[in-house]
Every structure is written in structure tokens, then in C-alpha cells.
DRENVEX-422454 format. One record per residue (C-alpha): x, y, z; residue number from 1; residue in three letters. Coordinates in nm, 4 decimals. Example, Ala and Ser with C-alpha at 12.3 -4.5 7.8 and 13.67 -1.06 7.14 Angstrom:
px;py;pz;num;residu
1.2300;-0.4500;0.7800;1;ALA;
1.3670;-0.1060;0.7140;2;SER;
# end
This chain:
px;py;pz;num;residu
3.3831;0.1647;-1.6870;1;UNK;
3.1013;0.4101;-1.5276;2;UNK;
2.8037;0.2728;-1.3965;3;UNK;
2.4891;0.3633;-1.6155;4;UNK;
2.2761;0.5975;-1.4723;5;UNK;
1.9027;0.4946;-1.3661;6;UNK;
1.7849;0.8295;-1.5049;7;UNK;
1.4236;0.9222;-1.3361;8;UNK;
1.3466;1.2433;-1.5998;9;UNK;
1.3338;1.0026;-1.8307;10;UNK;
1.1087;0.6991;-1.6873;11;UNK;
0.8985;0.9737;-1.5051;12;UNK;
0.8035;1.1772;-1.8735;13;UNK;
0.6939;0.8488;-1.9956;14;UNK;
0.4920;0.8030;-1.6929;15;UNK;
0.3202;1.1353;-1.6727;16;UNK;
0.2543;1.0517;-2.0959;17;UNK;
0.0617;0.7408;-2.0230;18;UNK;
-0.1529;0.9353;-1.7136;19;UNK;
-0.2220;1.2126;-1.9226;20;UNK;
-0.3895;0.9409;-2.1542;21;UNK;
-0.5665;0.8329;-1.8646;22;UNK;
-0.7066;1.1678;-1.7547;23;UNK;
-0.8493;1.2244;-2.1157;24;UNK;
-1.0376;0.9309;-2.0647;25;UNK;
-1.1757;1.0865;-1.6935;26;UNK;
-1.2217;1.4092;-1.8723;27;UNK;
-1.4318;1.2413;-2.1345;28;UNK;
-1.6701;1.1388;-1.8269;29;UNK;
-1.7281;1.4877;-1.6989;30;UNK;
-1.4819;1.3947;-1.4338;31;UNK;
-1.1628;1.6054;-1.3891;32;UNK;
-0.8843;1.4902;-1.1780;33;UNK;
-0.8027;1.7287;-0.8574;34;UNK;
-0.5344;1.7898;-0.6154;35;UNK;
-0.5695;1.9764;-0.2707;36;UNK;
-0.2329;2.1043;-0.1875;37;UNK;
-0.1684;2.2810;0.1455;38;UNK;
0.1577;2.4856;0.1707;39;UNK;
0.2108;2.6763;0.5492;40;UNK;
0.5212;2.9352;0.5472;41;UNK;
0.7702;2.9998;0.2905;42;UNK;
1.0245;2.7646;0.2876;43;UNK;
1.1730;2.7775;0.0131;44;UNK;
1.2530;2.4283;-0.1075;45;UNK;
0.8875;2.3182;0.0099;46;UNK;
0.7372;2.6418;-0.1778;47;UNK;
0.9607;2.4864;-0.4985;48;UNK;
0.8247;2.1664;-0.4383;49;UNK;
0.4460;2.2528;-0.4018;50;UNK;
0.5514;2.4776;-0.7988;51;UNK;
0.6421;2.1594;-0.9178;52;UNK;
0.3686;1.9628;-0.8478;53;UNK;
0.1097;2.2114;-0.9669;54;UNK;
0.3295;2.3023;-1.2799;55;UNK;
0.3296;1.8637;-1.3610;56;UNK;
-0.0569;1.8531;-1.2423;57;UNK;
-0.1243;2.1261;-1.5168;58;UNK;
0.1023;1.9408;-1.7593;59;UNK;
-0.0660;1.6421;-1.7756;60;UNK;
-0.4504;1.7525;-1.6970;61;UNK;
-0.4877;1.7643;-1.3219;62;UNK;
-0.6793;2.0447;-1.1574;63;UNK;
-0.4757;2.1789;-0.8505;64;UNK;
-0.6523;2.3529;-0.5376;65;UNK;
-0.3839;2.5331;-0.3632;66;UNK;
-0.3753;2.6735;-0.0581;67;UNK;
-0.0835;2.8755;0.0753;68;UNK;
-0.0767;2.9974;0.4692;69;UNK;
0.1353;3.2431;0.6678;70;UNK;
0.3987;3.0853;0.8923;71;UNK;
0.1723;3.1827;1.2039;72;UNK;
-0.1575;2.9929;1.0433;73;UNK;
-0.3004;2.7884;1.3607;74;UNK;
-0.3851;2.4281;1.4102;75;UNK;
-0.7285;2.4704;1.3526;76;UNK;
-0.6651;2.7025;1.0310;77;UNK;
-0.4740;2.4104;0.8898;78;UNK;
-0.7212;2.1431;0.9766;79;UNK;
-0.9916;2.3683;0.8434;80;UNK;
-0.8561;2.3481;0.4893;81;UNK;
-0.8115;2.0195;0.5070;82;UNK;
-1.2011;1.9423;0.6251;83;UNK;
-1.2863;2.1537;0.3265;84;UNK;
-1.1050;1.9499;0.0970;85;UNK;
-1.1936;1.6628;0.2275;86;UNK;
-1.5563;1.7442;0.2110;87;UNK;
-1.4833;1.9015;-0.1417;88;UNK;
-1.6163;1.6121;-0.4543;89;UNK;
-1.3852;1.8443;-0.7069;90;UNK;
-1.0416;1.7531;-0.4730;91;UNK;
-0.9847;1.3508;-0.5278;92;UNK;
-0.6575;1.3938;-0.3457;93;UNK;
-0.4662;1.6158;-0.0674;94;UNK;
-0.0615;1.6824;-0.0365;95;UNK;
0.0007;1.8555;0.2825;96;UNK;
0.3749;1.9693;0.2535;97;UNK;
0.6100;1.9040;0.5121;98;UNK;
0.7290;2.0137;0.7237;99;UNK;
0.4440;2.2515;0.8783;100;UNK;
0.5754;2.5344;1.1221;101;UNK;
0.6932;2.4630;1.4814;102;UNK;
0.4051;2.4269;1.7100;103;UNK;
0.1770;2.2345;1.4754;104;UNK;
0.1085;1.8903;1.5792;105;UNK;
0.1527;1.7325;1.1828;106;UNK;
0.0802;1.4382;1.2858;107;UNK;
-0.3130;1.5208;1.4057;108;UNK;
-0.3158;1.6895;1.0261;109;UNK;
-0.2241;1.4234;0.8458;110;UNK;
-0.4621;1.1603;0.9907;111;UNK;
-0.7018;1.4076;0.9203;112;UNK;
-0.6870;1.4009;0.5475;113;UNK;
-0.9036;1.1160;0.4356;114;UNK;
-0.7250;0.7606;0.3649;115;UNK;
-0.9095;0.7768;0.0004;116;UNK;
-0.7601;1.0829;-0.0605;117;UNK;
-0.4264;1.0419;0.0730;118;UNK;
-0.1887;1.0893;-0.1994;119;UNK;
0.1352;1.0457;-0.0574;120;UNK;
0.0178;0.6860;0.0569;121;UNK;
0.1495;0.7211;0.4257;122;UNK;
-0.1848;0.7342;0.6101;123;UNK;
-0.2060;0.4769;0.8611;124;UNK;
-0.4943;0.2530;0.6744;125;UNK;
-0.2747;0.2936;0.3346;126;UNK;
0.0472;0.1717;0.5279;127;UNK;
-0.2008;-0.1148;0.6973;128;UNK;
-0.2768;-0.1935;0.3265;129;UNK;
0.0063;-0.1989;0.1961;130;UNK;
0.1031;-0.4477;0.4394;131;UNK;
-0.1749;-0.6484;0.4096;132;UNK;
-0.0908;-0.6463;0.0002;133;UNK;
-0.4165;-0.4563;-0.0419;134;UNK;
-0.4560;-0.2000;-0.3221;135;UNK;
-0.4474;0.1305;-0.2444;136;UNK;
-0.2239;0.4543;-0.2881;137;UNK;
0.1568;0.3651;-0.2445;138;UNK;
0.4208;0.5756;-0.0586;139;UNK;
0.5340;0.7766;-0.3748;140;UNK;
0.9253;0.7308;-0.3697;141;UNK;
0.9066;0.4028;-0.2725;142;UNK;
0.7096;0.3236;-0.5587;143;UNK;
0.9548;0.5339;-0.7552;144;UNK;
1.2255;0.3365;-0.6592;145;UNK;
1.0857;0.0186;-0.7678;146;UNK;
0.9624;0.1347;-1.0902;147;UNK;
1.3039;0.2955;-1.1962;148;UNK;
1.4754;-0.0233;-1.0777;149;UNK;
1.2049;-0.2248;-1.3506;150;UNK;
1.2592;0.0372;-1.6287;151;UNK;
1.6364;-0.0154;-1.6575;152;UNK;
1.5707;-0.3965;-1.5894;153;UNK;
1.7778;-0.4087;-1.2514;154;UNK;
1.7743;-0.7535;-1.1177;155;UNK;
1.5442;-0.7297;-0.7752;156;UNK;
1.3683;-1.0651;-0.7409;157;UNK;
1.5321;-1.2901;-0.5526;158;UNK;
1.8584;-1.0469;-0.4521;159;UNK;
1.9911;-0.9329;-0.1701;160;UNK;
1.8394;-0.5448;-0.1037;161;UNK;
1.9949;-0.3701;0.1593;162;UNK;
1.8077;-0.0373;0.2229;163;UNK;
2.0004;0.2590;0.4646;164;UNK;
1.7553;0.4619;0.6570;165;UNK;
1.4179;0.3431;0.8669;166;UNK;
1.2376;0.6621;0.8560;167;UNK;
0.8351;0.6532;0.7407;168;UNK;
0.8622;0.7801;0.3916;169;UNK;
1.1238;0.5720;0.2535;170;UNK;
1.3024;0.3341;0.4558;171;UNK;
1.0149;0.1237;0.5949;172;UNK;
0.7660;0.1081;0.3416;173;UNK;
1.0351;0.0193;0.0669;174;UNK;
1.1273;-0.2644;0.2503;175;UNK;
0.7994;-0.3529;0.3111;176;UNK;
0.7248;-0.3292;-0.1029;177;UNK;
1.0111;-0.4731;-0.1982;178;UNK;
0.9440;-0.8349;0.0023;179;UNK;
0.6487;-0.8729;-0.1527;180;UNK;
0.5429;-1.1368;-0.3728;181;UNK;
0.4949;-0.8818;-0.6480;182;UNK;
0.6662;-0.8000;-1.0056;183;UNK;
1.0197;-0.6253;-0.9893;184;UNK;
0.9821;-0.7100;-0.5646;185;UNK;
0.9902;-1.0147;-0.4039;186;UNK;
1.3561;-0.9722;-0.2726;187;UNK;
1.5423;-1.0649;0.0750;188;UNK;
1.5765;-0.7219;0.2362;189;UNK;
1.7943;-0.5473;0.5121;190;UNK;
1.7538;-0.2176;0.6832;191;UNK;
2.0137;-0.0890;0.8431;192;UNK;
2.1412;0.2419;0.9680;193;UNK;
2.5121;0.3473;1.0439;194;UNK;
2.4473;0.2345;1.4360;195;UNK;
2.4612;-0.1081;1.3267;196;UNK;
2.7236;-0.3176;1.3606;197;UNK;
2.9293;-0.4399;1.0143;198;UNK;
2.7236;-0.1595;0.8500;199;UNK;
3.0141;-0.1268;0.5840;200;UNK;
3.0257;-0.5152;0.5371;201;UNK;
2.6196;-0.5744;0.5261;202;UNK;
2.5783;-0.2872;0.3227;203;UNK;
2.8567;-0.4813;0.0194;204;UNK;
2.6997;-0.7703;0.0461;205;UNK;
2.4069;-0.6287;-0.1508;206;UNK;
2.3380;-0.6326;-0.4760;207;UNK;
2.0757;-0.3512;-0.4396;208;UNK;
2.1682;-0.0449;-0.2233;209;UNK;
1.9177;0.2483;-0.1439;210;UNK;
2.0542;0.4956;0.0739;211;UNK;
1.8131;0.7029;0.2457;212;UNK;
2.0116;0.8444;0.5607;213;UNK;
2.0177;1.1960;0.4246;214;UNK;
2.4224;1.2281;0.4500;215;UNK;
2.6532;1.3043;0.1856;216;UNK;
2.8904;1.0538;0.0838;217;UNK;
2.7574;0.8075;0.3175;218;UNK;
2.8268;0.5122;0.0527;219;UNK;
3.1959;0.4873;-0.0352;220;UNK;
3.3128;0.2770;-0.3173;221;UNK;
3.4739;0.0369;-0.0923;222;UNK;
3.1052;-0.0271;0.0602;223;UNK;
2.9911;-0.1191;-0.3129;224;UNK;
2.9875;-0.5067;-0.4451;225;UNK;
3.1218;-0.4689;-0.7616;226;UNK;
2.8188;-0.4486;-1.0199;227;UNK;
2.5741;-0.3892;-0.7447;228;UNK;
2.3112;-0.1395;-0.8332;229;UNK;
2.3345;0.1680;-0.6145;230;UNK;
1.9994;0.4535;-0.5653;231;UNK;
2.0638;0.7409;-0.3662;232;UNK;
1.7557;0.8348;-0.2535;233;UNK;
1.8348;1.0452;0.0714;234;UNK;
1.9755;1.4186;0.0114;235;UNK;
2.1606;1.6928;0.2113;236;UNK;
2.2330;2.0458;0.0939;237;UNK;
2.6278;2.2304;0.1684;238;UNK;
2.4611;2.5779;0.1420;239;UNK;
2.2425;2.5835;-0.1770;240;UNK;
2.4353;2.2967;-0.3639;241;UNK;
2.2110;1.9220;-0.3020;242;UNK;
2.4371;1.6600;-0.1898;243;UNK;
2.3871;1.2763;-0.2265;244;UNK;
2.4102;0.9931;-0.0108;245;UNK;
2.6381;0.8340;-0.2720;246;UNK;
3.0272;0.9239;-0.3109;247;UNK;
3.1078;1.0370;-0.6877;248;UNK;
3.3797;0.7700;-0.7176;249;UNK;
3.1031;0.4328;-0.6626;250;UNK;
2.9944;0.5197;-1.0231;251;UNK;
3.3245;0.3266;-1.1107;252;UNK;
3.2199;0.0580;-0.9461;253;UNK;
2.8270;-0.0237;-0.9632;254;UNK;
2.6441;-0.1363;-1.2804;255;UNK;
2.3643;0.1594;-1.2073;256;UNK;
2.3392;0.4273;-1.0405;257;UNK;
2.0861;0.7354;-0.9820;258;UNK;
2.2404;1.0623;-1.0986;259;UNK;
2.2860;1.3099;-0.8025;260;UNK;
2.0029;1.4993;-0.9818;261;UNK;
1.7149;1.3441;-1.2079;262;UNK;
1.6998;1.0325;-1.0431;263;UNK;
1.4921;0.9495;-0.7663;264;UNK;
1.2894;1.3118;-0.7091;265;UNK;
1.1286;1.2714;-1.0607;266;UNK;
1.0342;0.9458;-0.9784;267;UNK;
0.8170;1.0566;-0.6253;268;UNK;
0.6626;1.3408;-0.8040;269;UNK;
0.5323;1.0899;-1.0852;270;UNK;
0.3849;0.8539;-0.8443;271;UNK;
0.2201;1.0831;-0.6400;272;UNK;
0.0816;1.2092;-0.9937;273;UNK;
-0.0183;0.8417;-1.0385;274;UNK;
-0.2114;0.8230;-0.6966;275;UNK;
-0.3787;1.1359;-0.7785;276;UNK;
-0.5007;1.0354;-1.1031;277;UNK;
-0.6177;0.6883;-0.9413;278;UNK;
-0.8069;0.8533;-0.6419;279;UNK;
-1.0118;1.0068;-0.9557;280;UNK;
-1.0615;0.7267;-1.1378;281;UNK;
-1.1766;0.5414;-0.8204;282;UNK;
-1.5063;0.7229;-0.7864;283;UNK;
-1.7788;0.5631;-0.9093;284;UNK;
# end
């Protein structure tokens, strides 16, 4: 029996449904949500990414500022746009996209953006809030995670999580999110990554797994508890094809499972519309 799949296009469309309600009701104060995004070079999956947001900020009513640099743009040039935004009552929120060229200290950018206008949530005072349980903007796929895991009714409170990967946007602020005393959280988490030792027996002993190591086919079947529910949230690319950190064959094991596409990217996007909408709305 295959494992249903925790499909994010679908929990993300009825997300961006109920913001769009929410930024009629801005609009119909003279107040129009916007976005600040700063793109530097021409990646291509990061000059996709930045289409996508504006395309979903247009969808649903948000006004998008964009700004798109050569490869060679300086540290000041970059931390010039961001001052203007900042200083800018029109832009309620900023995405700088990562990574910015070599050379460019990214962190000095990003603690330049202002924490009220952070709207990927990982700005040192948002991360201090969130662990503090104060409100403010969440890190987007975390909070993607947790609401697709809630929308298909995934058991979280009071299971086992074990969560693959420590890095800053995923690994440590899910685990911080999920402990918390808060609905579709409040779970006994581990982090691990693949120096740890027993990493194939800690990671079946869990009844959640998020992988976010960013290596294909990290998570075999035999590393799956039977009915667990499985989210592969870290991705690698073999040439142009995307590649999850879940083996095909654990589908015939788990209860759920994210698709390798549609599950968790939908899910960030929508939450980082959600933070923009809420920066708006928390102007007075």
C-alpha cells in the first residue's frame, strides 16, 4: 500500500485563497501589501525563485519592488537597496535571495534588513522570538512543514520527531517550533546528522522524519518505522533533474509522504506570502 502524499500545491492554494481575502481587507484601508525583493547575478534557480514569488505576490494582491543586480554589484550597492527599502513605507517586507555572489559578506546584509520587515523570519531578533514563543514572522519552511503536517492531520503532539539536518533555515528552527507548547507542535524532537552515531536506528525510531541534509536518497526504507510519516524537505539536483532526500521505495512503507515535487517548496513560498501579508497588516 503507498503512502499518501502530503501534497503542498494543494494546502498552499488554499492558503494564498484565505490571504488574498486578507489583503482585500488592507486594500480596503488604502493600505497595499509590499514586497522588496533583491536578486544579485543570474543564477538561474534563484532568478526562478525570485519569478515565483513575484508571479504568487501578483496572484493574490501583493505589490512587489524588485530589484535585480549584476553579478559584480558591491557591498555597499547591495546594502544601499536594502536602506532604501527599509526606509521605504510602500515595502512592508524584504527577501534578499541567496546566495549573493562570492565576496559579499551576506551575513552584514541580512542583519541589515529590518527585523519588522524580515520576511523569511531568520533575523536574529525573529529567531530570539521565536524562542522566546513571541509572535513574530516564522522561518517560512519550517512553518510549512508544520502546517502541511496539520492539513493532512499527521499525528505530531506528543511523537517522536526526528529532524536530519542543523542548518539555520530548516533544521534548527523546526526543532525549535516543533517543541513548543503550540497546536500541531509540542513533540519530543531529535536532530541529527549522518555523523552521528546509530543515525539509521534513531532516525526509525521516529514517527515523524524531516530530512533536510540536501542528499538524494539519504532515507532508505529500511530507516522508515513502518507508518511513520516521512517530509523530504532537503533537495539536490543530478544535472537539471531535482533529487530528494527520500528513496522512491519508503513510499511503501510510510503512511505520508511529500511528493519529490509539490510538497514542501509550495509550502515556504506560502508562508513567506503569509509573513508578508502580516508585516502589512501590522502597521498601525
Amino acid at each position: 500500500m503507498s503512502a499518501e502524499l502530503l501534497d503542498g500545491e494543494r494546502v498552499a492554494a488554499g492558503i494564498k485563497m484565505e490571504l488574498a481575502d486578507r489583503v482585500q481587507r488592507l486594500l480596503a484601508t488604502g493600505r497595499t501589501p509590499g514586497l522588496g525583493t533583491i536578486l544579485v547575478g543570474d543564477d538561474p534557480s534563484s532568478a526562478r525563485y525570485v519569478e515565483m514569488k513575484i508571479a504568487e505576490c501578483a496572484e493574490i494582491g501583493v505589490r512587489s519592488f524588485d530589484e535585480h543586480l549584476s553579478a559584480n554589484a558591491s557591498q555597499r550597492e547591495i546594502e544601499e537597496i536594502v536602506d532604501r527599502f527599509n526606509a521605504d513605507e510602500r515595502v512592508h517586507s524584504i527577501l534578499v535571495q541567496l546566495p549573493l555572489p562570492e565576496g559579499v559578506n551576506e551575513e552584514e546584509v541580512l542583519l541589515r534588513v529590518l527585523p519588522s520587515k524580515d520576511v523569511d523570519g531568520l533575523h536574529p531578533t525573529n529567531l530570539g522570538r521565536l524562542v522566546m514563543g513571541a509572535p513574530g514572522p516564522l522561518p517560512c519552511t519550517p512553518a510549512g512543514i508544520v502546517e502541511l503536517l496539520a492539513a493532512y492531520d499527521v499525528p505530531v503532539e506528543g511523537q517522536h520527531v526526528v529532524i536530519i539536518g542543523r542548518g539555520l533555515t530548516i533544521g534548527r528552527p523546526l526543532a525549535l517550533l516543533l517543541a513548543m507548547r503550540r497546536p500541531h507542535c509540542n513533540a519530543a524532537v531529535t536532530v541529527v546528522h549522518t555523523g552521528v552515531e546509530r543515525f539509521d536506528e534513531l532516525v526509525r525510531s521516529a514517527d515523524v522524519i524531516v530530512s533536510a541534509a540536501g542528499r538524494a536518497g539519504l532515507v532508505t526504507r529500511e530507516m522508515v518505522k513502518p507508518g511513520a510519516a516521512v517530509v523530504g524537505a532537503g533537495t539536490s539536483f543530478q544535472g537539471k533533474k531535482l533529487l530528494s532526500d527520500i528513496a522512491d521505495d519508503v513510499s511503501e512503507i510510510a503512511r505520508w509522504i511529500t511528493p519529490r515535487l509539490g510538497g514542501v517548496g509550495p509550502m515556504t513560498r506560502a508562508m513567506l506570502l503569509r509573513n508578508a501579508v502580516l508585516a502589512a497588516e501590522r502597521i498601525s
